[in-house]
C-alpha positions as CSV (number, residue, x, y, z in Angstrom):
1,X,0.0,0.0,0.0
2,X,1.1,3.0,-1.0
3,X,1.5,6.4,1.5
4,X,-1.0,8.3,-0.6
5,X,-3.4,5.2,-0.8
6,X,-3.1,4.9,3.1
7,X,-4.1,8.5,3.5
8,X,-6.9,8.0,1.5
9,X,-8.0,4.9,3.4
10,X,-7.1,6.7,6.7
11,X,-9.2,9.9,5.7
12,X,-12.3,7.9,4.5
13,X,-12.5,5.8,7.4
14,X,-12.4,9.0,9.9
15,X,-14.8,10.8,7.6
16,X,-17.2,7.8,7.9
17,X,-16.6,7.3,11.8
18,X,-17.2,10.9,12.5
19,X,-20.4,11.4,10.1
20,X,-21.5,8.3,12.0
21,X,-20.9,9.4,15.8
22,X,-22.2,13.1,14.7
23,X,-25.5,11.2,14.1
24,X,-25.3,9.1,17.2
25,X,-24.7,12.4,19.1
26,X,-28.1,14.3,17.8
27,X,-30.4,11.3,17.6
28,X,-29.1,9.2,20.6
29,X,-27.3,11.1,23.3
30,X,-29.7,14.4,22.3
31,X,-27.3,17.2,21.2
32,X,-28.0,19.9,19.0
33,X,-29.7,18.8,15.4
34,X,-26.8,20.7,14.0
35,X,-25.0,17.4,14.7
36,X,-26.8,16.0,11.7
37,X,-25.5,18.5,9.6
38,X,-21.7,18.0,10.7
39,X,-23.1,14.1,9.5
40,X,-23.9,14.8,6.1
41,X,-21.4,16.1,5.5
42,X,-18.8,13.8,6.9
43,X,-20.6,10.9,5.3
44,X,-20.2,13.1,1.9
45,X,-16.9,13.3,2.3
46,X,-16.4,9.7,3.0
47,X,-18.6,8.7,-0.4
48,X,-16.3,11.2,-2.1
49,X,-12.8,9.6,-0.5
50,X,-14.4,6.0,-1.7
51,X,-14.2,6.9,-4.8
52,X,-10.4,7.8,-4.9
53,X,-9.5,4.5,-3.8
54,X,-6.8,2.4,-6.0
55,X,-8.0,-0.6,-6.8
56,X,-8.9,-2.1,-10.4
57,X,-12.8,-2.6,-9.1
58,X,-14.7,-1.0,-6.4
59,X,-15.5,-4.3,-4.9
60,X,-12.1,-4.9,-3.7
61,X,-11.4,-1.3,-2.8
62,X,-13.9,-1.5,-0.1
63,X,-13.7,-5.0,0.6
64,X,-10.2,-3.8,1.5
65,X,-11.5,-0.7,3.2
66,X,-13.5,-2.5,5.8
67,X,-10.6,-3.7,7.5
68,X,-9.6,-0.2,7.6
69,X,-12.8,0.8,8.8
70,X,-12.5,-1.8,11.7
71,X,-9.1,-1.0,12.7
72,X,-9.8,2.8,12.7
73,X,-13.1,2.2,15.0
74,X,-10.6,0.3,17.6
75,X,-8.6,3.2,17.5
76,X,-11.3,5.5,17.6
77,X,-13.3,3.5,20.9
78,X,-9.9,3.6,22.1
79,X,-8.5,7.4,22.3
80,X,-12.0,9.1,21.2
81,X,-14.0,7.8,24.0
82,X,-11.5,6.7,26.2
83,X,-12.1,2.7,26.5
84,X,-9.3,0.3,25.7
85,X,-10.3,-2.4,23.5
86,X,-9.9,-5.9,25.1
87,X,-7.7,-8.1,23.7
88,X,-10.4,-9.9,21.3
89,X,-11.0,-6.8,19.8
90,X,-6.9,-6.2,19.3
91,X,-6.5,-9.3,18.1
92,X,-9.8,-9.1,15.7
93,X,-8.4,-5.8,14.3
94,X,-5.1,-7.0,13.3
95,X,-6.6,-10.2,11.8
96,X,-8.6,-7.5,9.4
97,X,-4.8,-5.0,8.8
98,X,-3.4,-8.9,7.7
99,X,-6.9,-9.4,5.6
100,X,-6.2,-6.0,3.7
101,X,-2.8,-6.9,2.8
102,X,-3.4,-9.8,1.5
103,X,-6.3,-8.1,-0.7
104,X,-3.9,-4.9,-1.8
105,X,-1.3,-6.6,-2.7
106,X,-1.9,-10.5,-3.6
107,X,-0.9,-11.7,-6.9
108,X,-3.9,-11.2,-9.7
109,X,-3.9,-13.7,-12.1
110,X,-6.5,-11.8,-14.8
């Protein structure tokens, strides 16, 4: 994986876990509406990242991406709201990094 492909897989997943907990804050803990807002357009941003990712088809670009996604939300549980993951959750996220690497950068055959 390249550095800028990283960044792109970084940024999406942050975009998507932000729009996310911006509508978990309005609609669940009952802040302002205005969260829903700073949701939108998170999520838009996200949609917009998915789209840069380099892969030949979009399946594997986000098949790829969900591992991100999972690692990003353990880091995210972790420093955002402050609860370490338990080990199964560790070990569930680096199982997912090893997943992606094997999708990014396996050997195609067509």
């Amino acid at each position: 994986m390249t550095p800028q492909s990283f960044a792109i897989y970084a940024a999406a997943a942050v975009a998507q876990i932000v729009g996310c907990s911006a509508f978990w804050f309005a609609l669940k803990l009952g802040q302002s509406k205005w969260w829903l807002a700073a949701g939108v357009a998170a999520l838009c941003l996200f949609a917009w990242l998915v789209t840069l990712f380099p892969a030949a088809t979009a399946g594997r670009a986000c098949l790829a991406y969900g591992g991100v996604y999972a690692a990003a939300s353990l880091f995210w549980f972790w420093f955002i709201e402050k609860t370490p993951p338990d080990r199964w959750a560790t070990i569930g996220a680096v199982i997912c990094l090893f997943g992606i690497a094997t999708i990014l950068v396996g050997q195609r055959t067509s």
